[in-house]
N, C-alpha and C positions, 0 to 999 in steps of 0.2 A: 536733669534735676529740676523740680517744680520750683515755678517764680511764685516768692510768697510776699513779692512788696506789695500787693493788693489785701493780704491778710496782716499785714502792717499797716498798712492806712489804715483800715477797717480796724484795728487796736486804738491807735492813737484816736482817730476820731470821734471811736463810739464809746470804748471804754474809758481812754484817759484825760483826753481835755472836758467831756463834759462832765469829770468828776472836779471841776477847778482845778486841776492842774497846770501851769500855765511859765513853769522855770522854764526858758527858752534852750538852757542847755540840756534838760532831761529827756523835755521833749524830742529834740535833734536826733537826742540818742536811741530814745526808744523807735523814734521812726527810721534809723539806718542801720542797729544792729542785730543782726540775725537774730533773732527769737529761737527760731528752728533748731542752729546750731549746740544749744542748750539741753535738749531735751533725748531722748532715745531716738534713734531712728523710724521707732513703729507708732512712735507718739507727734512723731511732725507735723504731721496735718491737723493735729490740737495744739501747736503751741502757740496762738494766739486766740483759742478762747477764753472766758474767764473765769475760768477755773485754775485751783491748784493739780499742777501737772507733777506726779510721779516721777522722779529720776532715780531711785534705788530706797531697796529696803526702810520704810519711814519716814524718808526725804523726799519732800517737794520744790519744785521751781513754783514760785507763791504768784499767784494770778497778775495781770497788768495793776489794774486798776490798783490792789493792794499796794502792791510795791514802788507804785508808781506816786501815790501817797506820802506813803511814807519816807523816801529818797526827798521828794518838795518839802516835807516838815523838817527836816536833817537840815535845813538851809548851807549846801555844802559853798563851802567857795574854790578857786581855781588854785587857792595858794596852799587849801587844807590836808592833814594828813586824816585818812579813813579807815575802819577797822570795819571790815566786815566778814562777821563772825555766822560758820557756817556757809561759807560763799558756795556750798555745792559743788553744780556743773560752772561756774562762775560769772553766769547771765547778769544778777545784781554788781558783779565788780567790773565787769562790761560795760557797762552805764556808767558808772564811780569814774571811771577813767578819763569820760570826759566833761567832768565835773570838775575833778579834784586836783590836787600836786600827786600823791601818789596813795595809792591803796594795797592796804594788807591784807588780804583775802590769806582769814582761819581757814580749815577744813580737817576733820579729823580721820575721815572717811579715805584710805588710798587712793582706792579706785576713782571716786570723784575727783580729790584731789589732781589725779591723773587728767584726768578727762579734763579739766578747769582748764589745766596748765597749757593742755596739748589744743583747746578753742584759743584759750586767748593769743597762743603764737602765731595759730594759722589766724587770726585776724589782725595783727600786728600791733598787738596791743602790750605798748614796754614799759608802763608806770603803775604794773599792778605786782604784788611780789607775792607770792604762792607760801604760803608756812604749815608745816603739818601740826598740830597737838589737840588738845582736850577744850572741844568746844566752852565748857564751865568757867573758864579759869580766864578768856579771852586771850590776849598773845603782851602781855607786860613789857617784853622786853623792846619793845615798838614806842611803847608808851610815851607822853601821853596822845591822846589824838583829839582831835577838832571835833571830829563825830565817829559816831559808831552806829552799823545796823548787824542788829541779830537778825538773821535770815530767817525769821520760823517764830511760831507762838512760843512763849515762856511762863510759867506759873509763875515768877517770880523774877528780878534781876540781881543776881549776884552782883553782891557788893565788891566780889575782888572787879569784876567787868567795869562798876561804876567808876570804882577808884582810877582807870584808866583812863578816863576823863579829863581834856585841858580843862585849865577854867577859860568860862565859856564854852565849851563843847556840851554839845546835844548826841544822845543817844533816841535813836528812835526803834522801835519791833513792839509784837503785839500781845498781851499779857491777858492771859487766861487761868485763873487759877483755879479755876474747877475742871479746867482741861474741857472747857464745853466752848459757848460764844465766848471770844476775847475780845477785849479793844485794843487798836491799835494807839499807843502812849509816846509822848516824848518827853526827857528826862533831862535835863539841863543843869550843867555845874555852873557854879557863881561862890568863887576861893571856896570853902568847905562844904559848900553846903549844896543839896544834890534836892530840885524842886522837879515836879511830873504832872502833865496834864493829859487830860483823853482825849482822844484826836477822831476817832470811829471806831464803828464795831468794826469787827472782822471775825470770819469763820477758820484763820487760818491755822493748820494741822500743827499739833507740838513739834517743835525741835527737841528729839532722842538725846535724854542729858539733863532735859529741863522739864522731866514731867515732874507731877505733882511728889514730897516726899511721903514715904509710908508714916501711917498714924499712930504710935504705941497703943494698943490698947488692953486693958486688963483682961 
């Protein structure tokens, strides 16, 4: 099997820390957790370029740099609970793990789901918990959490997703509403009231569920 800790460093070094990246635990993580494992087997020797990598029909594993971003603005802590919505092949809750107390890794997709569940055992990873249902609607029953990442671009954040929100918890994913450039946003509750800032652009592909709605027209 190919050693790809050299296309690991080559991640970390070139794409992630000189984007300011610089959480010492995210770091750790993206430099010891297989990337590779994530991805298709005919796509491994790209899963550390930076690019969004293809895992099944319309779903991507979303580039380092991106995700790597966005996980640092979530400001997780070691004590927090995580929702991460869309978790795919489960590479973003792979990370989350050693971050967080524990994460919820959505997925609506079986087969992915599958594939998540069956990475994260063979890496022994025991504080992430696998949920199947409707990416839209987030996993309430969990609720609230500390932060939340939407895996994928969104036209827009459902309010049922916000309301999932502790106070104090930050949501961070990347919001495109013309389904063109997004920027990547973080979204912060404070007791009722739900404030949002731009963090970067980002090119990254809609999450299926959240593309734009159709427009009535006469």
């Amino acid at each position: 099997m190919p050693d790809y800790s050299a296309a690991r460093y080559n991640m970390v070094e070139g794409q992630v820390r000189p984007n300011k990246v610089t959480d010492h635990a995210l770091v750790d993580a993206m430099s010891t957790i297989p990337r590779e494992l994530f991805v298709p087997k005919a796509s491994r020797g790209f899963a550390y370029v930076d690019e969004d990598i293809p895992v099944a029909k319309g779903r991507y594993l979303i580039e380092p740099m991106v995700i790597a971003r966005l996980l640092q603005e979530a400001r997780v802590k070691p004590t927090d609970i995580v929702l991460d919505i869309g978790c795919g092949t489960g590479y973003a809750s792979a990370l989350l793990s050693r971050m967080a107390a524990t994460v919820v890794a959505l997925e609506e997709n079986p087969e992915l789901a599958a594939r998540a569940e069956e990475t994260l055992r063979e890496l022994g990873v025991d504080n992430v918990v696998l949920v199947q249902g409707p990416l839209t609607e987030g996993y309430a029953k969990q609720a609230p959490y500390d932060a939340i990442l939407i895996h994928g671009a969104v036209t827009e954040v459902p309010k049922a997703i916000l309301d999932q929100l502790a106070d104090g918890g930050r949501l961070v994913t990347v919001v495109a509403p013309d389904a063109r450039m997004g920027q990547a946003r973080l979204f912060q509750r404070t007791g009722a009231v739900e404030t949002g800032r731009i963090l970067f652009d980002a090119s990254t592909p809609l999450l299926p569920g959240f593309e734009p709605k159709p427009v009535f027209q006469f």
